[in-house]
C-alpha positions in Angstrom: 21.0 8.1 -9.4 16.9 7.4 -9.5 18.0 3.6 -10.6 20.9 3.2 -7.8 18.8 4.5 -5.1 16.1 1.7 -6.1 18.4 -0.6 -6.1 19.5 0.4 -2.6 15.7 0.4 -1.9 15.4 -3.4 -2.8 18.1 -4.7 -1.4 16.4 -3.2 1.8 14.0 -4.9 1.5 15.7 -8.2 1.0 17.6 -7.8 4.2 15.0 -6.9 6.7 13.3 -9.9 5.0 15.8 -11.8 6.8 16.5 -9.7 10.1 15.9 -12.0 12.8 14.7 -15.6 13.5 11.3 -16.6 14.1 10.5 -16.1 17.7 10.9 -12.7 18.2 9.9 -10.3 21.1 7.1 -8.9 19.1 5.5 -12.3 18.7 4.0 -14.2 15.8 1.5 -12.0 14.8 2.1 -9.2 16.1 0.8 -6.1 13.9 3.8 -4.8 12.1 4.2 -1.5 10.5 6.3 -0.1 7.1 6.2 1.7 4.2 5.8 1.9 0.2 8.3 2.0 -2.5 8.0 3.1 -5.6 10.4 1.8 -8.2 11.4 4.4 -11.2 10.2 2.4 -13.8 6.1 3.1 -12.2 7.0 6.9 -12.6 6.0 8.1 -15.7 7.4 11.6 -16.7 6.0 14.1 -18.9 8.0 13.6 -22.3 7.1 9.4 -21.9 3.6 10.3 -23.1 2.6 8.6 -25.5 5.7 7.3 -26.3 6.9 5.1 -23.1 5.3 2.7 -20.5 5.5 2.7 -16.8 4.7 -0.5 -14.3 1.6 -0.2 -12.2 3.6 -2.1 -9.0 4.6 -0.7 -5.4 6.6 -2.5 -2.6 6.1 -2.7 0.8 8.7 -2.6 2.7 8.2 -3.7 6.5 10.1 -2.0 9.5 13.4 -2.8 10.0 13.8 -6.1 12.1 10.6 -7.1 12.3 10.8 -9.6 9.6 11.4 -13.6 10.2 13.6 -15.5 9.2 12.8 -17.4 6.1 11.6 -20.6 6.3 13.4 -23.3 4.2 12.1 -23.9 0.9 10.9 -27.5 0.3 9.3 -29.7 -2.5 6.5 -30.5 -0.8 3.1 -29.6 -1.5 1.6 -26.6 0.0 4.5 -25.4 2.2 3.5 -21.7 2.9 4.7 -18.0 3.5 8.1 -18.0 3.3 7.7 -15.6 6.2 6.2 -16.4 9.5 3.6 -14.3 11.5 2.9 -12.0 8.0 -1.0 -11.4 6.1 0.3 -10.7 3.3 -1.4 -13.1 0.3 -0.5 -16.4 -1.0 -2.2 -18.6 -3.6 -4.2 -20.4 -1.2 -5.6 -17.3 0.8 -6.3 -15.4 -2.6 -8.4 -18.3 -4.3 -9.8 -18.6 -1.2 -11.1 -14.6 -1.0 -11.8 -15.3 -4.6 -13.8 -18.1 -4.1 -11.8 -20.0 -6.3 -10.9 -23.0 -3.6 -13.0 -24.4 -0.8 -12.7 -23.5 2.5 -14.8 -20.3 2.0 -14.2 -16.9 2.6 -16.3 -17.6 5.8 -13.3 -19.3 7.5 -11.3 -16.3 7.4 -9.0 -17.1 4.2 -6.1 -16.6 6.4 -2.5 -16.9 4.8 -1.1 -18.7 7.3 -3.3 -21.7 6.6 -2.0 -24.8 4.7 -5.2 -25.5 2.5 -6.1 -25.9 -1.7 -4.5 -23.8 -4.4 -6.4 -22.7 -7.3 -6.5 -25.5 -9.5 -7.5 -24.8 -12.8 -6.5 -23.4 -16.4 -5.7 -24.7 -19.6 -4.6 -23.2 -23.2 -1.7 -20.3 -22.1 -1.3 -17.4 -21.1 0.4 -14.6 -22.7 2.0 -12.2 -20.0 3.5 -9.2 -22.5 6.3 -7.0 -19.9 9.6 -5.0 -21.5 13.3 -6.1 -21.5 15.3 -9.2 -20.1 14.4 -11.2 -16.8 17.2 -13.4 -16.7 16.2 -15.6 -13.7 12.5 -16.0 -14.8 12.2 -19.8 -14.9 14.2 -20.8 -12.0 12.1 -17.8 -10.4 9.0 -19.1 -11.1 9.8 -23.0 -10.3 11.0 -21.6 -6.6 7.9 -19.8 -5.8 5.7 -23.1 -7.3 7.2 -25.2 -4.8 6.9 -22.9 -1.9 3.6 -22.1 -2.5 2.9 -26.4 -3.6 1.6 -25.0 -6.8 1.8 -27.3 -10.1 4.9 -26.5 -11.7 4.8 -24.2 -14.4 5.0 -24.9 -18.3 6.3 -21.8 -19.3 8.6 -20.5 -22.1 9.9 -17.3 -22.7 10.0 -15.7 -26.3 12.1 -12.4 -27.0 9.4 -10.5 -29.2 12.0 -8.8 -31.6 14.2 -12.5 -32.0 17.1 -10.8 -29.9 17.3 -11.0 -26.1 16.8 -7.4 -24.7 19.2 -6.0 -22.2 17.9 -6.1 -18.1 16.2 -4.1 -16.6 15.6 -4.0 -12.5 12.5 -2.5 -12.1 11.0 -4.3 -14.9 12.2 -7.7 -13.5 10.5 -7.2 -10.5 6.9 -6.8 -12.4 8.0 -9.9 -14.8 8.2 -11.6 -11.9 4.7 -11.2 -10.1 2.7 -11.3 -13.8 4.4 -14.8 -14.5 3.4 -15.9 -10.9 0.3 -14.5 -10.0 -1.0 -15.7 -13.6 0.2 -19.2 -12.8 -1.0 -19.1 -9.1 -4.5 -18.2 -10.3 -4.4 -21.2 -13.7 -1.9 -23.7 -13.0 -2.6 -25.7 -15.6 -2.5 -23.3 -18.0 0.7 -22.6 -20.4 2.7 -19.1 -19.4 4.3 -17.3 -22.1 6.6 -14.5 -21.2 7.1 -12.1 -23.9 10.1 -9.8 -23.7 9.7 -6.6 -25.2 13.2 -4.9 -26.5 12.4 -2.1 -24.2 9.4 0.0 -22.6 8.3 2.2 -25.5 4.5 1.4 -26.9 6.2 0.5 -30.2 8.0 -2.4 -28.9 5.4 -3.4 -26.4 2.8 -3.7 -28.9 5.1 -5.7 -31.1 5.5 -8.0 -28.3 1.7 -8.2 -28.1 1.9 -8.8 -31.6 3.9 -12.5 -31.1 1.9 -12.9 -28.4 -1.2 -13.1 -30.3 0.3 -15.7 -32.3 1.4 -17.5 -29.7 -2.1 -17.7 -28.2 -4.0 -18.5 -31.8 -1.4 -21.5 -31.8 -2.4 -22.7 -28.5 -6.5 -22.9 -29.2 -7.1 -19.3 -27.6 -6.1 -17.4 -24.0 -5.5 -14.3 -22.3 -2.7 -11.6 -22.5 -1.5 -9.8 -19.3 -0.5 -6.1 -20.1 0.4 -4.2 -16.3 1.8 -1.6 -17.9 0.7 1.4 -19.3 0.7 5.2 -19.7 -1.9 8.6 -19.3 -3.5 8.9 -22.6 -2.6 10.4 -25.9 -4.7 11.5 -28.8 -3.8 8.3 -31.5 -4.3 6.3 -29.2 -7.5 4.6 -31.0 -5.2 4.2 -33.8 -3.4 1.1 -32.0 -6.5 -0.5 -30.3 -6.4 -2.9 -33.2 -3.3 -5.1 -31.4 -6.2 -6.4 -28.8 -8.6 -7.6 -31.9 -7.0 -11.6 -32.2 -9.8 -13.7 -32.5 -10.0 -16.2 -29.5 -7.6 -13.8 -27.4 -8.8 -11.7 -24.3 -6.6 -8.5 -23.1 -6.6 -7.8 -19.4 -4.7 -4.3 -18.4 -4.3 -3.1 -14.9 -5.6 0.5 -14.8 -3.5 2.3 -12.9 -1.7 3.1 -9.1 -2.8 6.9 -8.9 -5.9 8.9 -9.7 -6.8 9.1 -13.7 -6.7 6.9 -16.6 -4.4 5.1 -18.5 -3.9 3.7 -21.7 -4.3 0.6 -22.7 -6.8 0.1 -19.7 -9.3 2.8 -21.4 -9.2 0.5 -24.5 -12.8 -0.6 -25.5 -10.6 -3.5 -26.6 -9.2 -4.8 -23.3 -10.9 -5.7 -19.9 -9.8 -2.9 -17.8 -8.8 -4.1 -14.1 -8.5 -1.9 -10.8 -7.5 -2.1 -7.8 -8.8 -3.4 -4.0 -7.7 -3.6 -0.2 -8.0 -6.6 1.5 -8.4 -5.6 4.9 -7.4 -8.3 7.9 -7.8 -8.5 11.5 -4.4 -7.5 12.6 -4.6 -10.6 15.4 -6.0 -13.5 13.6 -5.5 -12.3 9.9 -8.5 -13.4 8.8 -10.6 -11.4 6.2 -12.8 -8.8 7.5 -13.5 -6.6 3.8 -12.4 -6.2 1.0 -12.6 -2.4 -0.2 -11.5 0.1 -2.7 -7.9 0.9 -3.0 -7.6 4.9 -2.5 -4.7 4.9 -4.9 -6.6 2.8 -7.9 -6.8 4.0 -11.6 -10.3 4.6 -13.0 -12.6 7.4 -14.1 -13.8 8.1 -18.1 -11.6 8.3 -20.7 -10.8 11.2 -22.9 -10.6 10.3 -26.5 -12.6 6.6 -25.8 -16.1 6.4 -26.6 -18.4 4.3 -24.2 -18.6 0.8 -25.9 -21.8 -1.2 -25.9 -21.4 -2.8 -22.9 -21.3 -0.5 -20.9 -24.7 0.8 -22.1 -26.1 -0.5 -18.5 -23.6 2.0 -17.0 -24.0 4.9 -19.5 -25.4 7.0 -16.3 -22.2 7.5 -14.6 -20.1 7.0 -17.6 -22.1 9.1 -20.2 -20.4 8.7 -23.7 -17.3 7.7 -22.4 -15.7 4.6 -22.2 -15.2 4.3 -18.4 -12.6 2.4 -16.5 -12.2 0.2 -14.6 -14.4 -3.1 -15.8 -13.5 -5.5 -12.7 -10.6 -5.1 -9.8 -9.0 -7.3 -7.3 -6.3 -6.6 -4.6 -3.4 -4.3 -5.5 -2.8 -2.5 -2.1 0.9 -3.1 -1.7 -0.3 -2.9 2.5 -2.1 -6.3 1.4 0.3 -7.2 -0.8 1.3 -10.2 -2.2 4.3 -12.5 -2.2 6.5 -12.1 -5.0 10.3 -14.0 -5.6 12.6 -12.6 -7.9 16.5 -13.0 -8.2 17.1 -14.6 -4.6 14.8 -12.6 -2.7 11.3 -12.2 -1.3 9.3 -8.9 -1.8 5.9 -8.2 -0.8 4.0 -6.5 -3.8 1.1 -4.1 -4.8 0.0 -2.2 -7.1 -2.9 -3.2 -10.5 0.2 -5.1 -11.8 -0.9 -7.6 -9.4 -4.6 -7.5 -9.9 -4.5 -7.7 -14.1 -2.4 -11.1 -13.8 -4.8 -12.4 -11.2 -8.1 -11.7 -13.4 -6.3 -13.1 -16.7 -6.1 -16.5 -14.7 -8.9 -16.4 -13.1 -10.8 -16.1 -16.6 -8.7 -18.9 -18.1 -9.7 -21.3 -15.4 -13.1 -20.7 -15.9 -12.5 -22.2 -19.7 -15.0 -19.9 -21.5 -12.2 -18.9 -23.9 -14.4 -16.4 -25.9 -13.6 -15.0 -29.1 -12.9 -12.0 -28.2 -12.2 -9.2 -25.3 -16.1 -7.4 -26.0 -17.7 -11.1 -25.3 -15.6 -11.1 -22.7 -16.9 -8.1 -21.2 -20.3 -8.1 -22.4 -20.4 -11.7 -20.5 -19.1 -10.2 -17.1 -21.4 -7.0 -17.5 -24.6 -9.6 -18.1 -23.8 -12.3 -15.1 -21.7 -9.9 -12.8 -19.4 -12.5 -11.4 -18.3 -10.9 -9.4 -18.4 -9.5 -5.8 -19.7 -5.7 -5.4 -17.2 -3.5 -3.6 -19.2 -0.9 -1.5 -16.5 0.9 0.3 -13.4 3.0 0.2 -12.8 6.1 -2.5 -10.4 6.3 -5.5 -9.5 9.3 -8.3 -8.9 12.7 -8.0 -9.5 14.3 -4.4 -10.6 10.7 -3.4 -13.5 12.0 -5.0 -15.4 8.3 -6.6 -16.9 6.7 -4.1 -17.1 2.6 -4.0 -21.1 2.5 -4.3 -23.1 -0.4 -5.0 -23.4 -1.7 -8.7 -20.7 -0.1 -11.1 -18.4 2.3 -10.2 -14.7 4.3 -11.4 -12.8 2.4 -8.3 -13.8 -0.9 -8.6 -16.0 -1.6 -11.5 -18.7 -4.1 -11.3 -15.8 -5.5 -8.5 -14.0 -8.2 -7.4 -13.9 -12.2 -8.8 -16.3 -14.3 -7.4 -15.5 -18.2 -8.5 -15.6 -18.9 -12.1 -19.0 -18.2 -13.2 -19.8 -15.9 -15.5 -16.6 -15.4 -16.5 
């Protein structure tokens, strides 16, 4: 019943995706309203502890008929939304917040602009998800050319040698890892690894190949946006993220708490942001904690060394998250899977977006800790001072480190 009435919910989505044709009564960009989905497979329930994975993704699903017509795709560089009078994020408009492309953020980074796409990358990219996505590489080609992105060199690799049955839900979060990596390091090789299913067995055997896959191609980054509210052995399987010349990036969650891998020591542990936008011109205005991000100290991980600086708010804990970028599915970003457009949230966006971010910026260190104790030394990064995350809303954004944002949001390559 839970998967049918998912299904129902994203093919609701699709079709008020395509309602009525540009034009409309409420205008081009007209403040819109909606709501959130959120599929089964980011639910976790009590006896997965330990044992299973969940996504870390949310939809947003706009009003009925008040979505545009979609414009027609076409292999010409940097095309656009494939919706009109929408904020929600593209390539261009996120490397732009991110610093990653030139204008600046000071000309408003608005998605509706035809500008420069992230450029960079090299080496690959391992993005480790669970079960079958059959449409994956005619998937990812249609959102490179609507977004004028590179096209991708990608391969997918079936971590047990068989080809795991499909999965919906899981599709749908194959689908924005393999994109938003390759929108943030075009030039960079994507490697989909297919877990047979969601349990941490076969999901760490899948990170596994991918390490092999990465030590092949001179060193990169795995993805991991899934994950699951610790256990007591879980130090005992930290030693999968320990590939020399291999960093692991792990979204941290889409409700209060910690999860697991994220609270690894061995991973770079990434949260979640808002990107908030005049609801006229869609420009930028701030970019702030996202109230429903992962992040706080974790239970059975001790604080590693490079987080010595923090050790005041984290004690002996190890304390999540390191770094964050958007995952407010009300900021979403675009996402095509299977014929259809969806707008998506969640840290399953935001750990996809850091992994290629840190392969553009071609450091390639040897391991997740440089990684880390590289972004702790040079923060990077922008410093998120607003909004509240965790239990009761009860961390508060601050300035310097904190349990929404970490040390916060990408700011170009350096230091990275």
């Amino acid at each position: 019943m839970k998967h049918s009435l998912l299904t129902a919910a994203l093919l609701a989505i699709a079709a008020v995706l395509g309602t009525l044709p540009a034009g409309n009564a409420y205008g081009q960009f007209a403040p819109r309203g909606g709501h959130t989905e959120i599929p089964d497979s980011s639910i976790e329930q009590p006896q997965h502890i330990g044992v299973r994975a969940h996504t870390n993704y949310k939809m947003f699903m706009p009003a009925a008929g008040e979505m545009a017509k979609a414009l027609p795709l076409q292999a010409s560089p940097q095309v656009g939304p494939p919706y009109s009078g929408y904020f929600f994020e593209t390539p261009t408009s996120l490397g732009c917040v991110y610093q990653l492309v030139s204008p600046p953020i000071a000309s408003g980074c608005n998605p509706t602009n035809v500008a420069a796409n992230p450029a960079g990358g090299s080496h690959a990219i391992a993005i480790v998800d669970a079960y079958y996505y059959p449409t994956a590489a005619a998937d990812l080609i249609t959102f490179s050319i609507q977004f004028g992105l590179r096209q991708p060199s990608f391969q997918v690799v079936y971590a047990n040698g068989q080809r795991p049955p499909v999965n919906a839900n899981w599709n749908i979060e194959e689908a924005l890892d393999i994109e938003w990596a390759h929108a943030m390091a075009p030039g960079a090789k994507i490697y989909l690894v297919e877990a047979a299913s969601n349990s941490f067995a076969d999901l760490l055997q899948a990170v596994s190949v991918a390490n092999t896959l990465l030590k092949a191609a001179g060193g990169g980054e795995v993805s991991m946006s899934w994950g699951g509210s610790e256990f007591a052995s879980e130090t005992n399987y930290d030693s999968y993220f320990s590939q020399a010349g291999v960093v692991y990036f792990a979204s941290s969650g889409d409700s209060p708490g910690v999860i697991w891998p994220s609270t690894s020591r061995y991973v770079v542990s990434v949260g979640g942001t808002s990107i908030s936008r005049n609801p006229s011109t869609g420009n930028v205005q701030q970019e702030m904690a996202w109230q429903s991000g992962g992040g706080g100290p974790s239970v059975y991980e001790s604080r590693p060394s490079y987080q010595n600086a923090v050790s005041g708010i984290v004690q002996n804990s190890r304390g999540t998250p390191d770094v964050a970028a958007d995952a407010d599915p009300s900021t979403g970003v675009w996402v095509y899977s299977a014929g259809s457009w969806y707008i998506v949230g969640g840290t399953s966006v935001a750990a996809p977006v850091w992994a290629g971010i840190a392969n553009s910026a071609g450091s390639f260190l040897i391991s997740s800790q440089s990684e880390l104790a590289k972004i702790y030394a040079n923060h990077g990064t922008t410093d998120i001072v607003s909004g509240s995350c965790g239990p009761n809303q009860g961390y508060m954004a601050r300035s310097g480190w904190d349990f929404c944002t970490g040390l916060g949001s990408p700011a170009g390559l350096a230091g990275k």
